[in-house]
VMD Tcl script that builds the backbone (N, CA, C; Angstrom):
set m [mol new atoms 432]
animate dup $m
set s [atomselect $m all]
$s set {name element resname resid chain x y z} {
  {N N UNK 1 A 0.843 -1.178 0.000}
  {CA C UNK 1 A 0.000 0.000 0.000}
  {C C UNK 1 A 0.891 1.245 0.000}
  {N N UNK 2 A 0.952 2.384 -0.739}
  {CA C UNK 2 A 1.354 3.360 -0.770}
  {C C UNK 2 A 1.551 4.086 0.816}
  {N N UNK 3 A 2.169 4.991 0.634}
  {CA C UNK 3 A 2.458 6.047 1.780}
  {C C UNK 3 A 1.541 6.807 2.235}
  {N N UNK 4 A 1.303 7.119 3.524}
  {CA C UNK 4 A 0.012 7.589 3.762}
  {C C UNK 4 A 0.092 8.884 4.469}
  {N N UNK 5 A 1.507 9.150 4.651}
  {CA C UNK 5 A 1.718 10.058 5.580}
  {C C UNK 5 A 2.307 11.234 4.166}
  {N N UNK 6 A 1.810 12.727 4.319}
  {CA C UNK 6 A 2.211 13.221 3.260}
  {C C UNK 6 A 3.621 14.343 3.836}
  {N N UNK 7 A 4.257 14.177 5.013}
  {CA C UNK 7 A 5.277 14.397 5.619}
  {C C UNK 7 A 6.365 13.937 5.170}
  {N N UNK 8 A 5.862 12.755 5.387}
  {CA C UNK 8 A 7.137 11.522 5.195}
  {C C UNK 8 A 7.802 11.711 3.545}
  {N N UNK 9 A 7.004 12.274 2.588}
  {CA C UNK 9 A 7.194 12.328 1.143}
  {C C UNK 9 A 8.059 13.869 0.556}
  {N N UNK 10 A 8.317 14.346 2.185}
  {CA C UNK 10 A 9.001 15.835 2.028}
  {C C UNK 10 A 10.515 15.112 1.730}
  {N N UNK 11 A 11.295 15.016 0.908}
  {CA C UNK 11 A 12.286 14.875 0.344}
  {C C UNK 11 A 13.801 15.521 1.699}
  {N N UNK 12 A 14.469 14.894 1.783}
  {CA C UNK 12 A 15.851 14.824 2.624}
  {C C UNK 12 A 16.632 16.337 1.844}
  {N N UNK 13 A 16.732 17.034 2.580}
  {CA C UNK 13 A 17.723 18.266 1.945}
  {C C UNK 13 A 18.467 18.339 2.946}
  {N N UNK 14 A 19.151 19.690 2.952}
  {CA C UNK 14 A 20.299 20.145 3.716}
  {C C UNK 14 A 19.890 21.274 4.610}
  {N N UNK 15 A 19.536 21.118 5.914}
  {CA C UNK 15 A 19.477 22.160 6.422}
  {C C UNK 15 A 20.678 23.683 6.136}
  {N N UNK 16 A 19.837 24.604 6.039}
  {CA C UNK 16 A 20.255 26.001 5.781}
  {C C UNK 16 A 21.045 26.814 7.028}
  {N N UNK 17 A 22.531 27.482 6.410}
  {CA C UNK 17 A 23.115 27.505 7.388}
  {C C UNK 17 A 23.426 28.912 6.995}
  {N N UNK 18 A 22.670 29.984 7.795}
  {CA C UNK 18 A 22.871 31.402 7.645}
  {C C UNK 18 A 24.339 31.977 7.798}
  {N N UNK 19 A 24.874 32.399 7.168}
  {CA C UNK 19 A 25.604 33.503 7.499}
  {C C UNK 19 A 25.577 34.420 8.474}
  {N N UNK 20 A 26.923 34.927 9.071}
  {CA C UNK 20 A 26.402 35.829 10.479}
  {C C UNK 20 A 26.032 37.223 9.740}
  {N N UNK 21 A 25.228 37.819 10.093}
  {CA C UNK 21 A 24.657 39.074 9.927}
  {C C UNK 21 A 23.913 39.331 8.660}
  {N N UNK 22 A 23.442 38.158 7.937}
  {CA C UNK 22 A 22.770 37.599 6.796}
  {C C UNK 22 A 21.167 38.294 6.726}
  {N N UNK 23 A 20.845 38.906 6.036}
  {CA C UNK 23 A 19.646 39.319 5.983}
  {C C UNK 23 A 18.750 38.176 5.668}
  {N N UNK 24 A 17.381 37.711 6.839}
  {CA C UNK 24 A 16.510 36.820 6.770}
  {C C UNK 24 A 15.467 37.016 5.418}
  {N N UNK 25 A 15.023 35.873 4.833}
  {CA C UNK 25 A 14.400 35.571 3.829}
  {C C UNK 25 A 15.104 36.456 2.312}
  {N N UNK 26 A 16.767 36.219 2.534}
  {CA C UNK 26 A 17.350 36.770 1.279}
  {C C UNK 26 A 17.391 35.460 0.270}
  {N N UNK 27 A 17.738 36.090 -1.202}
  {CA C UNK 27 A 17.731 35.467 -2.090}
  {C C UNK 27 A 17.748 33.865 -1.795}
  {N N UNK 28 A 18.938 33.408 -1.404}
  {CA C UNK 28 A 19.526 31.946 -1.166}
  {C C UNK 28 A 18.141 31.339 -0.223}
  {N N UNK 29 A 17.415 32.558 0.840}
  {CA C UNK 29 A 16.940 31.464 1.521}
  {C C UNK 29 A 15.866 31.513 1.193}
  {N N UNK 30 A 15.312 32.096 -0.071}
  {CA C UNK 30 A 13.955 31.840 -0.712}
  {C C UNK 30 A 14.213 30.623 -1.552}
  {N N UNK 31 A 15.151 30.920 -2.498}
  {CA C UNK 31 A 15.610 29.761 -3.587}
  {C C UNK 31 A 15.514 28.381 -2.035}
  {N N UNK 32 A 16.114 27.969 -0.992}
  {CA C UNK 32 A 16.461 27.100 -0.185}
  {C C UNK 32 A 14.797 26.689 -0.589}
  {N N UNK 33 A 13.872 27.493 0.476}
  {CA C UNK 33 A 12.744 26.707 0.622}
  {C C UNK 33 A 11.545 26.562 -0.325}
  {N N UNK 34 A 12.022 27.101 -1.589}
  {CA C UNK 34 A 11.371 26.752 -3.159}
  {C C UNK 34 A 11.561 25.792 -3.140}
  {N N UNK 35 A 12.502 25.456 -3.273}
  {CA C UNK 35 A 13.184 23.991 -3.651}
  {C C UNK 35 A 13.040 22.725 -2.795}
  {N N UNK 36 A 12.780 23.097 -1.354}
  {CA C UNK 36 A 11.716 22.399 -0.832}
  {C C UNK 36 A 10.742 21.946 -1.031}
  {N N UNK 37 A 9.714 22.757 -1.181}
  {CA C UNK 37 A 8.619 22.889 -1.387}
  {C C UNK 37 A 8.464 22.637 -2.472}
  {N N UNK 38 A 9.431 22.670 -3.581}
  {CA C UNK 38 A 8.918 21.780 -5.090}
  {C C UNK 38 A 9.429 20.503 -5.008}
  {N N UNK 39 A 9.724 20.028 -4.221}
  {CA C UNK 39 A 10.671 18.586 -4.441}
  {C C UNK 39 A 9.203 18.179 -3.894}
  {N N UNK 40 A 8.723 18.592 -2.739}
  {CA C UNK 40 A 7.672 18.115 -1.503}
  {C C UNK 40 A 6.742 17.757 -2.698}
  {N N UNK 41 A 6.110 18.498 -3.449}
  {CA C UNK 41 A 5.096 18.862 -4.377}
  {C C UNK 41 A 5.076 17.930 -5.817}
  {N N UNK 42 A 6.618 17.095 -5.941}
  {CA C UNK 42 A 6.717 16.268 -7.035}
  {C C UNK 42 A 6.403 15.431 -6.163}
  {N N UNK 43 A 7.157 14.709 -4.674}
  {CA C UNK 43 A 6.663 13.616 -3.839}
  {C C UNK 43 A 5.302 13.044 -4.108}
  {N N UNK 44 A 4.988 14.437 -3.645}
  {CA C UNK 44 A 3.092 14.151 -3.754}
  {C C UNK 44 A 2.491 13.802 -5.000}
  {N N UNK 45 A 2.833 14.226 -6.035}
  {CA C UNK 45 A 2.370 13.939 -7.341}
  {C C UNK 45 A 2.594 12.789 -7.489}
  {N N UNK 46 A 3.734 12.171 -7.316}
  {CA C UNK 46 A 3.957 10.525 -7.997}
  {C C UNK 46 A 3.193 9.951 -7.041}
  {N N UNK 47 A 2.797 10.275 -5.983}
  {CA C UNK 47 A 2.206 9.561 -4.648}
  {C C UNK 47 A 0.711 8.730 -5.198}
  {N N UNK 48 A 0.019 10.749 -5.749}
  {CA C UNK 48 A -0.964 10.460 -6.699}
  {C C UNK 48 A -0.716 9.047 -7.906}
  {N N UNK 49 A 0.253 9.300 -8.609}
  {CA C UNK 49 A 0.297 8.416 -9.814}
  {C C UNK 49 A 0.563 7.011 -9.564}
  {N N UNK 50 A 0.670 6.693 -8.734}
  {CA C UNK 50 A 1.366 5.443 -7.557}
  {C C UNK 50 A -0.343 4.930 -7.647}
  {N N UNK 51 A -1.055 5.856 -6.697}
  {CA C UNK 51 A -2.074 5.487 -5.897}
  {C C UNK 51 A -2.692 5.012 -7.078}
  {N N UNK 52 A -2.801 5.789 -8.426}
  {CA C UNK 52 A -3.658 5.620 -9.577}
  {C C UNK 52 A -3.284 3.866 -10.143}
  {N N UNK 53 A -2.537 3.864 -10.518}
  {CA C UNK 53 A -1.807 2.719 -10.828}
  {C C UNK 53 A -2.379 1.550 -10.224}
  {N N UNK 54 A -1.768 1.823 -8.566}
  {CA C UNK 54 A -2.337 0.755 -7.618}
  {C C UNK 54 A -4.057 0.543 -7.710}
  {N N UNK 55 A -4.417 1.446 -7.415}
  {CA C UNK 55 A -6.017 0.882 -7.517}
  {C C UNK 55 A -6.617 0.636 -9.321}
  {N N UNK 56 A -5.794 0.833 -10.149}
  {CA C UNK 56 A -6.481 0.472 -11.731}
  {C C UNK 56 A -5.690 -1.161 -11.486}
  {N N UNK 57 A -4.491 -1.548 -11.281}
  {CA C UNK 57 A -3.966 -2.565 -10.817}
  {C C UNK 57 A -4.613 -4.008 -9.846}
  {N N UNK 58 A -5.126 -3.103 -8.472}
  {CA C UNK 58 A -5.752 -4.080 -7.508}
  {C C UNK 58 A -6.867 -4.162 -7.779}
  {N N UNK 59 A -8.017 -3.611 -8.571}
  {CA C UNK 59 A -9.249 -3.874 -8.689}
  {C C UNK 59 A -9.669 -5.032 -9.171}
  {N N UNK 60 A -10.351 -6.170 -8.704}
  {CA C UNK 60 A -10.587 -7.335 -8.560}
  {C C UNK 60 A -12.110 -7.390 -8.232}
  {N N UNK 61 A -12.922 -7.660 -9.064}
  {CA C UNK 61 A -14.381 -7.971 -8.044}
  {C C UNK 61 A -14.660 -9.263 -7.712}
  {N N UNK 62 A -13.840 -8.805 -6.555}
  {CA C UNK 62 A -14.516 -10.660 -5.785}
  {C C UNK 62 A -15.763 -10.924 -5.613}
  {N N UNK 63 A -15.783 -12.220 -5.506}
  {CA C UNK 63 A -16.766 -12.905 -5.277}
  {C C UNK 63 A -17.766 -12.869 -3.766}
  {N N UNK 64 A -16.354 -12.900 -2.820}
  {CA C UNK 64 A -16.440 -12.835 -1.864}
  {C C UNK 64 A -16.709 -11.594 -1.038}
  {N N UNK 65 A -18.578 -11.503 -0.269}
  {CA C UNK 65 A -18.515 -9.920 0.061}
  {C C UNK 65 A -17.411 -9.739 1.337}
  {N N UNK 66 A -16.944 -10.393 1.851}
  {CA C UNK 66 A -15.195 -9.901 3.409}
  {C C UNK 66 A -14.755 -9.583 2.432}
  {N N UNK 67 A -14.631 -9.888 1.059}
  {CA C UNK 67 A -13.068 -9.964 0.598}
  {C C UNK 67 A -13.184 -8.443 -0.482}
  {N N UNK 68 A -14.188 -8.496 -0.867}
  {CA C UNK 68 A -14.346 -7.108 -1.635}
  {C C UNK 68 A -14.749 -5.668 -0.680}
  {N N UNK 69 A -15.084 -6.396 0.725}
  {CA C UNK 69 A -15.811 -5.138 1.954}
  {C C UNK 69 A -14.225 -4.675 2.403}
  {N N UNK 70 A -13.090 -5.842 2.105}
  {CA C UNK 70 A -12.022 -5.159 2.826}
  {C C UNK 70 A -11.092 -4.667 1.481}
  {N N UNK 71 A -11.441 -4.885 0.498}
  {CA C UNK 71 A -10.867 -4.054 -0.699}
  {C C UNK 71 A -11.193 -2.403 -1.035}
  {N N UNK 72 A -12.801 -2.548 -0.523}
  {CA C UNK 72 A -13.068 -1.180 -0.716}
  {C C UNK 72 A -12.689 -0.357 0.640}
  {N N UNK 73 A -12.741 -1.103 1.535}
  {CA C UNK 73 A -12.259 -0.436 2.870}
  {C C UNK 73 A -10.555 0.285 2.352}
  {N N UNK 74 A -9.390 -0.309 1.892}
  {CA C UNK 74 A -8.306 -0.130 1.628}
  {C C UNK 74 A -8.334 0.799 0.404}
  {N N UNK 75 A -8.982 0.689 -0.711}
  {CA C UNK 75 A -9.189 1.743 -1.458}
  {C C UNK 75 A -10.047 3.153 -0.926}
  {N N UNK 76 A -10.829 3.092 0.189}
  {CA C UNK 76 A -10.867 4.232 0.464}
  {C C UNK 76 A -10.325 5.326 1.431}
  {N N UNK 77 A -9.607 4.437 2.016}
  {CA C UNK 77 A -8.228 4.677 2.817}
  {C C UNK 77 A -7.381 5.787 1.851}
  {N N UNK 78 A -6.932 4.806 0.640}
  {CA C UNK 78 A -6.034 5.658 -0.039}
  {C C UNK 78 A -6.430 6.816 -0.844}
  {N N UNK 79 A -7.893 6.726 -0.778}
  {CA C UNK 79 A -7.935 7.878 -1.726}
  {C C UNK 79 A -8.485 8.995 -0.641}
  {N N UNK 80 A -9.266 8.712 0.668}
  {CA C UNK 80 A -8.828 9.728 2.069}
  {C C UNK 80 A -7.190 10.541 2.090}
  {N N UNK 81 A -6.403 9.764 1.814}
  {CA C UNK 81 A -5.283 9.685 2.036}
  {C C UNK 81 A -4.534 10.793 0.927}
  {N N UNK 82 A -5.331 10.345 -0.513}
  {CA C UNK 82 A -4.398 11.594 -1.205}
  {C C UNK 82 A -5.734 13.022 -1.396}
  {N N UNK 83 A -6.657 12.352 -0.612}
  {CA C UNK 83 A -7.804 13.977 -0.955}
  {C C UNK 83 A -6.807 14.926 0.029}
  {N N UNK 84 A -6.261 13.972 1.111}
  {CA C UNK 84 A -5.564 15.260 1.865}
  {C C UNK 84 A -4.078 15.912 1.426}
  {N N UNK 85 A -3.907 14.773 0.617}
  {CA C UNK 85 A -2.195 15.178 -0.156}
  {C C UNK 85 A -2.511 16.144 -1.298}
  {N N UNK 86 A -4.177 16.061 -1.953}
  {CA C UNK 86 A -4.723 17.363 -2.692}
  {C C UNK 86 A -4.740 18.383 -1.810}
  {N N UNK 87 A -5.163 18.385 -0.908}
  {CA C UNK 87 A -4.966 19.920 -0.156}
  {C C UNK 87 A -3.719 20.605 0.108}
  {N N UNK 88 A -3.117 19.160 0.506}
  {CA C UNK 88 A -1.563 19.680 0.715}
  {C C UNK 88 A -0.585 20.140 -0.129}
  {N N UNK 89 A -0.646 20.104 -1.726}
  {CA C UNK 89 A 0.066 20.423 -3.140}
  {C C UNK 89 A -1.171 21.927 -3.264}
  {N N UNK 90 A -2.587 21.805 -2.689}
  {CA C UNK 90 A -2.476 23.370 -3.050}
  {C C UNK 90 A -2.022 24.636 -2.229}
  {N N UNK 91 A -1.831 24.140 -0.802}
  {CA C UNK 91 A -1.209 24.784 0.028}
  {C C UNK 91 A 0.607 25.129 -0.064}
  {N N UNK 92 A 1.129 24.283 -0.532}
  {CA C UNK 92 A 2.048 24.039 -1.049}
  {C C UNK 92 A 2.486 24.873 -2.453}
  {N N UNK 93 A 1.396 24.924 -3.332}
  {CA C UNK 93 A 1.359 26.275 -4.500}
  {C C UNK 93 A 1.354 27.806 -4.048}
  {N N UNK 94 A 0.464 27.252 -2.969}
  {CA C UNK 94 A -0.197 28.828 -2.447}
  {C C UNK 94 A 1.486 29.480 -1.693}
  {N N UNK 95 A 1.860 28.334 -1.190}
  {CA C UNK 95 A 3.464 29.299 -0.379}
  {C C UNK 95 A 4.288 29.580 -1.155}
  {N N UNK 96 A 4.700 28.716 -2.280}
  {CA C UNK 96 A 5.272 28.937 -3.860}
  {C C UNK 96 A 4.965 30.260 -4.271}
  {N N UNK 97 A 3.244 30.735 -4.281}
  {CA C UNK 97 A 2.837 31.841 -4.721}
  {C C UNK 97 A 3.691 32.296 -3.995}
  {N N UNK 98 A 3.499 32.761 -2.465}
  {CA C UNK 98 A 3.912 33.783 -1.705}
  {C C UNK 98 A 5.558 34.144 -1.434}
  {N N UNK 99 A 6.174 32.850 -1.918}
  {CA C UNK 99 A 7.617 33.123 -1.772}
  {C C UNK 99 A 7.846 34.162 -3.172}
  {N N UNK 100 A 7.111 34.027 -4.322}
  {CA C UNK 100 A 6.866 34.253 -5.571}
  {C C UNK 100 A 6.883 36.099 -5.399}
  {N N UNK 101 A 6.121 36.107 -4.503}
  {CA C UNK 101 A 5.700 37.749 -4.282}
  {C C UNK 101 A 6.182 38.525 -3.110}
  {N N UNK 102 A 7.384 37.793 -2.772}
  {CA C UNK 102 A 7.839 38.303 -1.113}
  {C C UNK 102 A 7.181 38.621 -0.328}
  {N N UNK 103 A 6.390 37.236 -0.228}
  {CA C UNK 103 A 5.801 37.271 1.275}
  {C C UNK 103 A 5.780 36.097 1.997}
  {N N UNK 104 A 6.976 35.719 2.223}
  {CA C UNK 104 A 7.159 34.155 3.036}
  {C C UNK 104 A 8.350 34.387 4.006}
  {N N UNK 105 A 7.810 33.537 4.967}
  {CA C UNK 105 A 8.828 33.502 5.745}
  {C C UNK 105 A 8.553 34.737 7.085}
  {N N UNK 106 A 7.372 35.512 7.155}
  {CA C UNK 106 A 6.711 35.912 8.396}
  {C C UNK 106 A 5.600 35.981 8.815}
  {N N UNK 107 A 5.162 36.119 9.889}
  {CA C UNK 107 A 4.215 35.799 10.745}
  {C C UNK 107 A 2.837 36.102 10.356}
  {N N UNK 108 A 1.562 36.061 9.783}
  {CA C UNK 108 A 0.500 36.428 9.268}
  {C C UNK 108 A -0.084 37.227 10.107}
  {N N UNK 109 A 0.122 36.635 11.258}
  {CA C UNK 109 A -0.672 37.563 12.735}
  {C C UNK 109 A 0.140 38.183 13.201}
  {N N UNK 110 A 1.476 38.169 13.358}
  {CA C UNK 110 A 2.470 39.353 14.329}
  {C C UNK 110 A 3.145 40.187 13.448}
  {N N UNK 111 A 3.441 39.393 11.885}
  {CA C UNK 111 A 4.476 40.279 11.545}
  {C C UNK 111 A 5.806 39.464 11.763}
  {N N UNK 112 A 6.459 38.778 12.804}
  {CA C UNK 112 A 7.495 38.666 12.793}
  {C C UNK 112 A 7.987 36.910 11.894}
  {N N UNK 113 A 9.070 37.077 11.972}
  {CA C UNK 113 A 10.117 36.221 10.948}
  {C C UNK 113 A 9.476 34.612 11.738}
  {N N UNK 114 A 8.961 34.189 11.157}
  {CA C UNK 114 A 8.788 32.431 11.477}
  {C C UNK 114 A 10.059 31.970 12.008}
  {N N UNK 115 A 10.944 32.059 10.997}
  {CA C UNK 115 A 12.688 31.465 11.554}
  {C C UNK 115 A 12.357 30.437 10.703}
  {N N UNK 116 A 13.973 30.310 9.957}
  {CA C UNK 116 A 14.335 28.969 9.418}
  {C C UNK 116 A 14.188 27.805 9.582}
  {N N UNK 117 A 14.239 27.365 11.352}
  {CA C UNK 117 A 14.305 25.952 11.424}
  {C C UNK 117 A 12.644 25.378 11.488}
  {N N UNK 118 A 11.824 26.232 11.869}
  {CA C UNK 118 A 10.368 26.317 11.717}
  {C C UNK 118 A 10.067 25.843 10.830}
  {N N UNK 119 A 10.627 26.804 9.697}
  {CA C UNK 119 A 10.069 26.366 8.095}
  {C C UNK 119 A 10.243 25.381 7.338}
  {N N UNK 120 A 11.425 24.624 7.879}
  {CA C UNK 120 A 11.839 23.751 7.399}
  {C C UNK 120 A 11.676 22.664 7.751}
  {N N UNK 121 A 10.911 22.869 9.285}
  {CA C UNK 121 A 10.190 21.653 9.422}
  {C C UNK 121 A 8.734 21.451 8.732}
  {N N UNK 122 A 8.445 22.909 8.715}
  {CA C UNK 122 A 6.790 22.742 8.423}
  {C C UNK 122 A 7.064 23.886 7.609}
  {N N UNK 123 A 7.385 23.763 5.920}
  {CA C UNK 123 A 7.591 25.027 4.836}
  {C C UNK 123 A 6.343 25.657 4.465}
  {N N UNK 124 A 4.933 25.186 4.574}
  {CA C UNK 124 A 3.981 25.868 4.778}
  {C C UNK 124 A 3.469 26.749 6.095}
  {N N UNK 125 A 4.262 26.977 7.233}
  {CA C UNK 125 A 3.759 27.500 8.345}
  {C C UNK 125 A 3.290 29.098 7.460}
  {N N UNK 126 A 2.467 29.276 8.441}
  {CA C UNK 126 A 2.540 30.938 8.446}
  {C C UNK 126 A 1.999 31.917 9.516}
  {N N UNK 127 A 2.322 31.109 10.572}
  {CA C UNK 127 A 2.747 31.876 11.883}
  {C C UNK 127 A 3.737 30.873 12.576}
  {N N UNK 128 A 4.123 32.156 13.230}
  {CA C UNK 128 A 5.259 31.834 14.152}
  {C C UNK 128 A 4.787 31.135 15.118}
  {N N UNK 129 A 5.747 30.668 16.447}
  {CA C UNK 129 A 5.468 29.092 16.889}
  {C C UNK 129 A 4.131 29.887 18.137}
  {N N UNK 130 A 4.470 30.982 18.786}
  {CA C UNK 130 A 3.999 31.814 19.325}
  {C C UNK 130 A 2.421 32.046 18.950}
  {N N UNK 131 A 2.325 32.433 18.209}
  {CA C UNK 131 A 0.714 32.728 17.286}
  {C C UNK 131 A 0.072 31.633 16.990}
  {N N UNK 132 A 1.034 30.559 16.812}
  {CA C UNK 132 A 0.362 29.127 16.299}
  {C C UNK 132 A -0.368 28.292 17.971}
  {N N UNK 133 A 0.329 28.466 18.578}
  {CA C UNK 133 A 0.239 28.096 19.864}
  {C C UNK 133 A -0.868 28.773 20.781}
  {N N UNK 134 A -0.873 30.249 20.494}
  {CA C UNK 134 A -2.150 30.784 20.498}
  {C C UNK 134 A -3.263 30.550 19.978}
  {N N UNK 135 A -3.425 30.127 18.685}
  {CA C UNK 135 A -4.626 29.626 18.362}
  {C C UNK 135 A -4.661 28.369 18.410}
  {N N UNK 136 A -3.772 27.177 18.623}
  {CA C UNK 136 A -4.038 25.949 18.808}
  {C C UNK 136 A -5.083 26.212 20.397}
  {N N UNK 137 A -4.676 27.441 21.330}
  {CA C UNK 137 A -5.305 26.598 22.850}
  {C C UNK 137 A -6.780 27.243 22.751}
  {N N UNK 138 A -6.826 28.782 21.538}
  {CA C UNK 138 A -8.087 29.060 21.306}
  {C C UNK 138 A -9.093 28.292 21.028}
  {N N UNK 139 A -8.370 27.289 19.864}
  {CA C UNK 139 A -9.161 26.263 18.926}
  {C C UNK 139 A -9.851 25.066 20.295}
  {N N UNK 140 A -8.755 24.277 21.094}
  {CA C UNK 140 A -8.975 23.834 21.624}
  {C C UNK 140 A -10.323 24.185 23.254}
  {N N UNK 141 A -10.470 25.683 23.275}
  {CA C UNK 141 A -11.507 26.230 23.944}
  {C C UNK 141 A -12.646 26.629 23.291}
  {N N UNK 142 A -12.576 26.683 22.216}
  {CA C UNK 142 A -14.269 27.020 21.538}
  {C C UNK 142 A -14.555 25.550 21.305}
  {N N UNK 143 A -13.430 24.429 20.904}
  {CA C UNK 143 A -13.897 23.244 20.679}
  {C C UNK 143 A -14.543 22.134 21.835}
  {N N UNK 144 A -13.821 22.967 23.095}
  {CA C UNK 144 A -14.504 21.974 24.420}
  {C C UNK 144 A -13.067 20.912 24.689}
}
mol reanalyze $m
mol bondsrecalc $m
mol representation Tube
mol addrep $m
């Protein structure tokens, strides 16, 4: 069965190693997390073409209703699986856009610089850990 985690399909790079007195989100460290974020974005695509494959491949109509109840159970797993890896390649465009138009790499709600190692864990953030953390305990109080 394909990969299900659309993390895991973010491609191995080189963490980014600033220069001292380096101006944040300069040239190099836009090009850095483009190139992230497009490697991430081919991951996902073959993920798609994988998944396509596999289910034109495994489709079988059994005979048997266990045996076809747990086929469709597993095919709808995977395609749960890349509706969210669709969200994640357009979110993934959308930061592309914004690196596109110099606007990546700070805070939506404060203003301030996300920071490198942030982004590079999570190249779609767009708040800082601070703001994010704020609305995670908001979320978690209107939710109960």
């Amino acid at each position: 069965m394909p990969n299900t985690n659309p993390e895991s399909l973010m491609k191995e790079f080189t963490p980014y190693v600033a220069e001292e007195g380096e101006e944040y989100m300069n040239e190099n460290q836009l090009a850095h997390f483009k190139s992230i974020l497009l490697n991430w974005k081919q991951g996902l695509m073959e993920e798609v073409d994988r998944t396509v494959h596999h289910l034109k491949e495994e489709a079988v109509n059994y005979a048997d209703p266990n045996d076809r109840a747990s086929q469709e159970e597993e095919f709808s797993l995977e395609l749960r699986a890349r509706d969210r890896e669709r969200k994640l390649v357009k979110k993934i465009s959308q930061t592309i856009e914004r690196i596109n138009e110099d606007d990546y790499g700070f805070c939506d709600e404060c203003g301030i610089e996300i920071g490198i190692r942030r982004l590079e864990a999570r190249p779609t953030a767009t708040l800082c850990i601070d703001c994010k953390t704020l609305a995670e305990i908001k979320e978690k109080q209107i939710g109960g």
